[in-house]
C-alpha positions in Angstrom: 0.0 0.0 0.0 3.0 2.0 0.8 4.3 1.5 -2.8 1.4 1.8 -4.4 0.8 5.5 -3.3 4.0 6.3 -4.4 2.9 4.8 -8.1 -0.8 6.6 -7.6 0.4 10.0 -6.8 2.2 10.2 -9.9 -0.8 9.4 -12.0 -3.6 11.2 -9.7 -1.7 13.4 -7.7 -3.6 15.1 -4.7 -2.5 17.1 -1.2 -0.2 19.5 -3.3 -0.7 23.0 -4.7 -0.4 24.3 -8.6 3.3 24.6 -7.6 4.0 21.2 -6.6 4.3 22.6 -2.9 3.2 19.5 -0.3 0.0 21.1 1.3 -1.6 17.7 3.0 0.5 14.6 3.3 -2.5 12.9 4.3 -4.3 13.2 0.9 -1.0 12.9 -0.9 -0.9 9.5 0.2 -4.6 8.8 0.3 -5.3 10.2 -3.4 -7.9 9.2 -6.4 -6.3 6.3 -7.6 -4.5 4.7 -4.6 -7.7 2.3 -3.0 -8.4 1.1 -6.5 -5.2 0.3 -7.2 -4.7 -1.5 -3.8 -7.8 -3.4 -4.5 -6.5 -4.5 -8.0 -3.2 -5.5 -6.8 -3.7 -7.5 -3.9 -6.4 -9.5 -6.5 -4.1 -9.6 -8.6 -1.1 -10.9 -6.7 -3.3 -13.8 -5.1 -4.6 -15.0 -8.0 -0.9 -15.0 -9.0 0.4 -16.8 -6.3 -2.2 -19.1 -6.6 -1.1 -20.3 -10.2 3.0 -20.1 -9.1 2.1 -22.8 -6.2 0.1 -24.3 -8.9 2.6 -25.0 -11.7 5.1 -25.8 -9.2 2.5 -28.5 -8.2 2.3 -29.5 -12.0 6.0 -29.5 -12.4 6.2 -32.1 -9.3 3.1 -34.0 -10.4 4.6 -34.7 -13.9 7.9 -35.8 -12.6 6.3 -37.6 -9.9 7.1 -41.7 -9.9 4.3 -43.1 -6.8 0.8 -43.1 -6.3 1.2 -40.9 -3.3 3.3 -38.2 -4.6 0.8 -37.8 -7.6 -2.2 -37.8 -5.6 -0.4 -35.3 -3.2 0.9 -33.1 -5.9 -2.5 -33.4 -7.6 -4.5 -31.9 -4.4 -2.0 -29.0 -4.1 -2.4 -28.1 -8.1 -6.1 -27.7 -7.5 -6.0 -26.0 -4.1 -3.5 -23.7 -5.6 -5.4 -23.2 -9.0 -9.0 -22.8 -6.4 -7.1 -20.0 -5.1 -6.1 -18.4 -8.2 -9.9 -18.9 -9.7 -11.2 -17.4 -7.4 -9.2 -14.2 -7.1 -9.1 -14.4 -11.2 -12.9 -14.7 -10.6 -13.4 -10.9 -9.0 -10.2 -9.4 -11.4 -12.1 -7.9 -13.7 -14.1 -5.7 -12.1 -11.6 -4.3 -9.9 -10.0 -3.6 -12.9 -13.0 -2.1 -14.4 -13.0 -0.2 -10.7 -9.3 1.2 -11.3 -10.0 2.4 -15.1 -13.4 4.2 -14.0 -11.9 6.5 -11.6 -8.9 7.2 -14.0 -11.4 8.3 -16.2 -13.4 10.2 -13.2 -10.0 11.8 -12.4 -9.2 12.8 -15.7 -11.0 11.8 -19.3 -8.2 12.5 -21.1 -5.7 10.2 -19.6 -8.3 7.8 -19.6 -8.8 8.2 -23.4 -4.9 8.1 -23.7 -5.2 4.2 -21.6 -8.3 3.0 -23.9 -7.2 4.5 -27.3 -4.1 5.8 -29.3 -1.0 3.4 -29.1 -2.3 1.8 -26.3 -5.4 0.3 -27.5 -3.3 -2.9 -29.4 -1.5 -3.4 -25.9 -5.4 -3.9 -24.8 -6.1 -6.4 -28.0 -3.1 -8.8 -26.3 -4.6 -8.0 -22.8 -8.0 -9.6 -24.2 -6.1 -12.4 -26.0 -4.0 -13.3 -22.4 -7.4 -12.8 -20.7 -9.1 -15.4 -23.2 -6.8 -17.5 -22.6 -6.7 -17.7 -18.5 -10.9 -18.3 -18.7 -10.3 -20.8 -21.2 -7.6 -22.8 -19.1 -9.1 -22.2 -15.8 -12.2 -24.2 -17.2 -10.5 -26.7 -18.8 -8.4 -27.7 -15.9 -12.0 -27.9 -13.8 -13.8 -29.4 -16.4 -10.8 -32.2 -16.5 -10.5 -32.4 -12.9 -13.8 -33.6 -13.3 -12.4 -36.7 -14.1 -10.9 -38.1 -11.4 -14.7 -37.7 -9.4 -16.7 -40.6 -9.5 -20.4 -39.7 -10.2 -19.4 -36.1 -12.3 -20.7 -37.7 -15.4 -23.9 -36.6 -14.9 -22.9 -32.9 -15.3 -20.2 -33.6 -18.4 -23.2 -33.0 -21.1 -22.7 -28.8 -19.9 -19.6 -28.8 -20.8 -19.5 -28.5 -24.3 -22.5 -25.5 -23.8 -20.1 -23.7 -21.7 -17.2 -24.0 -24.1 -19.8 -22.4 -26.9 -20.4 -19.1 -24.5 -16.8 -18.9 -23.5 -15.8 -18.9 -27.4 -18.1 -16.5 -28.2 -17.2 -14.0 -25.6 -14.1 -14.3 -26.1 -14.5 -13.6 -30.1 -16.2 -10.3 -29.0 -13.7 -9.4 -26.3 -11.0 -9.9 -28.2 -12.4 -7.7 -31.6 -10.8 -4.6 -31.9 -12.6 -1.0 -32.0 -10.9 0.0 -35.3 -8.3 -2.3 -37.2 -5.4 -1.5 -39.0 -6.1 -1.4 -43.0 -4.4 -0.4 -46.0 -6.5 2.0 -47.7 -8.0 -0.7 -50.5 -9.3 -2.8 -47.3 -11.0 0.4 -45.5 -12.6 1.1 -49.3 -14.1 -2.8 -49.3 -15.3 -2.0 -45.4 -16.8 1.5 -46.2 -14.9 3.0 -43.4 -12.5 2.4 -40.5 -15.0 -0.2 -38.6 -16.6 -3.3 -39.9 -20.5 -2.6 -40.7 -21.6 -5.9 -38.7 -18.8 -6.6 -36.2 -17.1 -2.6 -35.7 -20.2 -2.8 -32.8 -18.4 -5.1 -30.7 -15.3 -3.1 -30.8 -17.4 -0.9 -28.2 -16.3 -1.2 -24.3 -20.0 -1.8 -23.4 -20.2 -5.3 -25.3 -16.4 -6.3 -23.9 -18.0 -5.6 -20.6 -21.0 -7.8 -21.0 -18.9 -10.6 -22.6 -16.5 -10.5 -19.2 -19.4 -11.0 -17.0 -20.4 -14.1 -19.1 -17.1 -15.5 -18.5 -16.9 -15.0 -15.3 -21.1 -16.5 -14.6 -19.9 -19.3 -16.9 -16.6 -20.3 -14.9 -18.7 -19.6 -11.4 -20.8 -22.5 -13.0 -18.1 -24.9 -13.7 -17.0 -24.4 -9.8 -20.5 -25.1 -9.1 -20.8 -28.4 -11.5 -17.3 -29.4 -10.1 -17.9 -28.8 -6.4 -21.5 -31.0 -6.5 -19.9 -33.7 -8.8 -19.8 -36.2 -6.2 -23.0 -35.6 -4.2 -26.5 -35.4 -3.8 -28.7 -33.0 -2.0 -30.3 -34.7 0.8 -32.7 -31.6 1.7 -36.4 -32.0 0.6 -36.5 -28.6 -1.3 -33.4 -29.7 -3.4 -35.3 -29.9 -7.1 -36.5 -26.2 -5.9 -33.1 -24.8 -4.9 -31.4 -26.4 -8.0 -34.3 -24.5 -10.1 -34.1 -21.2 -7.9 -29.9 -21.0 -8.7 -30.2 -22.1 -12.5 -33.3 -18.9 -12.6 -30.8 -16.6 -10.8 -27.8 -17.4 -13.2 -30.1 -17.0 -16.1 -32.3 -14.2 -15.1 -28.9 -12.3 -14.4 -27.3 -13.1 -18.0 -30.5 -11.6 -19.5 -30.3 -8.7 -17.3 -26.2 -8.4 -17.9 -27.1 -8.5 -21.9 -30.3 -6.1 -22.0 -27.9 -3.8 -20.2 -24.7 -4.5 -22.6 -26.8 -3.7 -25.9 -28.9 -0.6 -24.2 -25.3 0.8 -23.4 -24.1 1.0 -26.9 -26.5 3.9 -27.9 -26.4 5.3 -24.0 -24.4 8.4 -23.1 -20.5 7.5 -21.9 -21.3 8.7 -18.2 -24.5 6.7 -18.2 -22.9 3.8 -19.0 -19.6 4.2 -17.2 -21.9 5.1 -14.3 -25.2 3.4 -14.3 -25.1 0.4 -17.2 -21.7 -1.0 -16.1 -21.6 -0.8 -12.4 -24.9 -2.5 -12.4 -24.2 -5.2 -14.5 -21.0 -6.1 -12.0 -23.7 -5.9 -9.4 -26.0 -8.2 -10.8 -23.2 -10.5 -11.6 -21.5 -10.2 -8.1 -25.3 -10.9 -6.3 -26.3 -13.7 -8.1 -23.0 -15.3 -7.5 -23.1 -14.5 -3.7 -26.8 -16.0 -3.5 -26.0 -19.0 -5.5 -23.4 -19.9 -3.6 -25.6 -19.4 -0.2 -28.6 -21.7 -1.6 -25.5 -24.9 -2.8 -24.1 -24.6 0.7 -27.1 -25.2 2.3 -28.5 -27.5 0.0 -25.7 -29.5 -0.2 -24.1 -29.1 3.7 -25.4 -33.0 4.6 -25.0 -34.5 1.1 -25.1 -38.2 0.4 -21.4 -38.6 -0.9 -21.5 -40.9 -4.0 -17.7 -41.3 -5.5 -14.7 -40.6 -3.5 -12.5 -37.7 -5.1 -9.3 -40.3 -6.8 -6.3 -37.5 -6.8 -3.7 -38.1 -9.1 -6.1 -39.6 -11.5 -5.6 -36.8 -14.0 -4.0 -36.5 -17.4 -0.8 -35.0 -17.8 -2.0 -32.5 -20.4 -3.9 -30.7 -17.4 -0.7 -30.0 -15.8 0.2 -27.7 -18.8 -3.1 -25.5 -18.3 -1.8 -24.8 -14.8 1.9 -24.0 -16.3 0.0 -22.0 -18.6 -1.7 -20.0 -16.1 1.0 -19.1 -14.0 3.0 -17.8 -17.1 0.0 -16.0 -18.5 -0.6 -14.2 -15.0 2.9 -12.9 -14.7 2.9 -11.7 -18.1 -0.4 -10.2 -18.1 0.9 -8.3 -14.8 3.9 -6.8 -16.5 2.0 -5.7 -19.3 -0.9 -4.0 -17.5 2.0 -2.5 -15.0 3.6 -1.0 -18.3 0.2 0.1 -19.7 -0.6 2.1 -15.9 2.7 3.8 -15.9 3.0 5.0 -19.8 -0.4 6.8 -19.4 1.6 9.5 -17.9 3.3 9.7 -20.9 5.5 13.1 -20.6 4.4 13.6 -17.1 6.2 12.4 -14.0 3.9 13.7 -11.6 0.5 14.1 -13.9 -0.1 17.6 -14.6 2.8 18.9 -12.2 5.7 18.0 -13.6 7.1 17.1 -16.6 9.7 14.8 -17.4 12.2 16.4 -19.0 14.9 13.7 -18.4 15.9 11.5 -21.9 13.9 8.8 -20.6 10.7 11.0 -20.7 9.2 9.3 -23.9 6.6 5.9 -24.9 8.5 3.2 -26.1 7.4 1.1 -28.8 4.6 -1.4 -28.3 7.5 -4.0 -29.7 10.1 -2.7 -27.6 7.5 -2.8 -24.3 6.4 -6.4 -25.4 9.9 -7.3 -25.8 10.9 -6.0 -22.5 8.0 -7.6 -20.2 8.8 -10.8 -21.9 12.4 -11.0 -21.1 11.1 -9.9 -17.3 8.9 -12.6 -17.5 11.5 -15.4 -18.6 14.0 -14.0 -16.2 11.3 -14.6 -13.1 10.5 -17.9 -14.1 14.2 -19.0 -14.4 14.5 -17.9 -10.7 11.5 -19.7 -10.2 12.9 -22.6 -11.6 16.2 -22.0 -9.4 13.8 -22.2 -6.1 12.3 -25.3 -7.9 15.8 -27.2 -8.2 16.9 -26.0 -4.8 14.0 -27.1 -3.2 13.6 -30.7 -5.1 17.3 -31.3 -4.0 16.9 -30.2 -0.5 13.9 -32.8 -0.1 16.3 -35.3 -2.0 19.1 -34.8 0.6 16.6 -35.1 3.5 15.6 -38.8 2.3 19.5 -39.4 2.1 20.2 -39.3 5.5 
C-alpha cells in the first residue's frame, strides 16, 4: 500500500498546490487512484500466487514416480489453481473499478489508456485474458475426471465452451483495425458494418461478465460432482440457482446492448456498475442456496487424486506464465499513461527517458522480465527438489 501510493500520486496526484508545494500529506498518500489500485493489486497478486504454487504442483506431479506423490501433488495443483480462480474470478471488475476513476479523475488520460497506441496493448490483454478463462475451465472441467459420479454434469460442458468462445471472439475484436487504404474502401470506413459494434467497451464488458457466470458454474458443477442433496427442497433450490444465473445473464445483456446507444457517463456510471452488481449478487446467492442445500449431502464417489492427465498440468503451467505476463503488461500500460508527465499535470519529465516506447520494444521488454522470473522460479524449484532429496538421504 506504501508502494502503491507512491505509483498513484504520480498518475492522480492530490494534497499538493499548482506549484507542486506538499499542502496535506495525508491526501498525498490517500489520493484518487491509490484504494483502487490497492484493491486491483492485492487481487491480482493472489490470484498470481495461486497459479505459481500451482505450476510448481504441475512440475512435481509430472515428474512424480508413486501413487502418493501424484495424488499429493495433484491436491496441491487444484488447491493452488481454487485460489487463483477465485481471485481471477473478482479481477475484472476491480479492474474495471481502477480504469473508471482514471477516467473520473481525468477523461483525457483515460482516453490516452483505452485508445491511441495503447489500445493494441489492450487487444493482447484480451487475447491473455481469453486464454486464463479458457484454461481455468478446462483444468475444472478435467479435474472432473478423477470424481466418481461427475458424469452426470459432463453433457454442460461442451455448452459452456460455446459461451466462453463466443465471448471471447467479442472481447477480443478490436474497436478500429489497421487497413491499408484498399481494405478500409471494401469496409466502407474504419469499422466493420456488422462486427465494428463489438469493438465498443459496453459489449467487452458484457462478454467478461459471461465468462466469469460461466466459470462460477463450472465451480459449481465441479464442487456437486460427487453428491446429492439430501434436503427436501433440493429440485426447488437447483431451479431457484439455475433462474438466478439465467435471469442475471439476461439482465447483464439487455444492459450490454442498451449501453451502446447510452451516453458515456450513463454507461460508465449506471449500465456497467450494475451489470458487475447483478453479476456479483447472483454469485453471492448461489453460492448461499448450494451450501445449504448440499451441507449433509449423500457422498456418491470418492475424489481419486492423481487420477488426472498429464495435459492438465500444462493448463496450470499455462496459467501461471500467462498471469505474470499479463501483470507486466498491464503494469507497463498504468505507468505510460503518464506519458511526458512524472507527476501528472505537475511536472514534466524532462529527463531523456521521458518518452513511450514502442509497443514492440514494451512487449519485448516484459517478456524478457517474464523469462528471467520464471528462471529464478525454476532456481527455487531445483533448490528445493534437492533439499527434499538430501533429506531422504540421511
Amino acid at each position: 500500500m506504501v508502494a502503491n501510493s507512491w505509483a498513484t500520486f504520480m498518475m492522480t496526484p492530490a494534497g499538493v498546490d499548482q506549484n507542486g508545494n506538499l499542502t496535506d500529506i495525508f491526501l498525498a498518500v490517500k489520493n484518487y487512484a491509490w484504494m483502487p489500485i490497492n484493491i486491483h493489486r492485492l487481487i491480482a497478486n493472489v490470484a498470481f500466487g495461486g497459479a505459481v504454487a500451482s505450476a510448481y504442483a504441475a512440475y512435481r506431479f509430472l515428474g512424480a514416480t508413486t501413487k502418493e506423490d501424484k495424488a499429493h501433488y495433484d491436491w496441491m495443483g487444484y488447491t493452488g489453481n481454487l485460489v487463483s480462480i477465485s481471485a481471477l474470478i473478482p479481477l475484472p471488475f476491480a479492474g474495471y473499478f481502477l480504469g473508471k476513476e482514471i477516467y473520473g479523475f481525468d477523461q483525457s488520460m483515460g482516453v490516452a489508456m483505452m485508445g491511441g497506441i495503447y489500445s493494441w496493448l489492450w487487444i493482447i490483454q484480451a487475447v491473455l485474458i481469453g486464454g486464463l478463462f479458457f484454461a481455468a475451465n478446462y483444468y475444472l472441467w478435467l479435474g472432473m475426471g478423477r470424481i466418481q459420479g461427475s458424469e452426470r454434469y459432463r453433457g454442460a460442458v461442451k455448452f459452456m465452451l460455446f459461451i466462453l468462445a463466443l465471448s471471447f471472439a467479442v472481447w477480443a475484436t478490436p474497436h478500429s483495425l489497421v487497413a491499408s487504404l484498399e481494405e478500409a474502401r471494401k469496409l466502407g470506413g474504419a469499422f466493420h458494418p456488422i462486427l465494428g459494434r463489438f469493438g465498443f467497451m459496453t459489449y467487452k464488458v458484457t462478454v467478461v461478465n459471461f465468462m466469469i457466470l460461466t466459470t462460477f458454474f463450472s465451480f459449481m458443477l465441479y464442487r456437486r460432482s460427487n453428491k446429492i442433496e439430501t434436503v427436501s427442497w433440493g429440485l426447488m433450490g437447483k431451479l431457484i440457482q439455475y433462474a438466478i444465473l439465467l435471469i442475471t445473464s439476461a439482465g447483464v445483456l439487455f444492459l450490454g446492448i442498451k449501453g451502446e446507444h447510452a451516453q458515456t457517463q450513463v454507461r460508465v456510471e449506471i449500465f456497467s456498475p450494475s451489470q458487475v452488481g447483478m453479476v456479483l449478487l447472483a454469485m453471492i446467492t448461489v453460492t448461499i442456496i448450494d451450501v445449504l442445500m448440499y451441507r449433509n449431502a449423500k457422498i456418491i464417489g470418492e475424489i481419486e487424486w492423481g487420477k488426472m492427465a498429464p495435459r492438465s498440468q500444462y493448463a496450470l503451467v499455462f496459467l501461471a506464465i500467462s498471469f505474470t505476463w499479463l501483470m507486466g503488461l498491464m503494469g507497463y500500460i498504468r505507468s505510460a499513461i503518464r506519458q511526458y508527465w512524472h507527476v501528472w499535470g505537475k511536472m514534466v519529465d524532462r529527463s531523456g527517458y521521458g518518452y513511450t516506447p514502442s509497443i514492440g520494444f514494451a512487449t519485448t521488454t516484459v517478456s524478457i522480465v517474464v523469462f528471467i522470473f520464471f528462471c529464478i522460479v525454476a532456481l527455487v524449484f531445483w533448490m528445493s527438489i534437492r533439499s527434499e532429496q538430501q533429506a531422504k538421504s540421511t
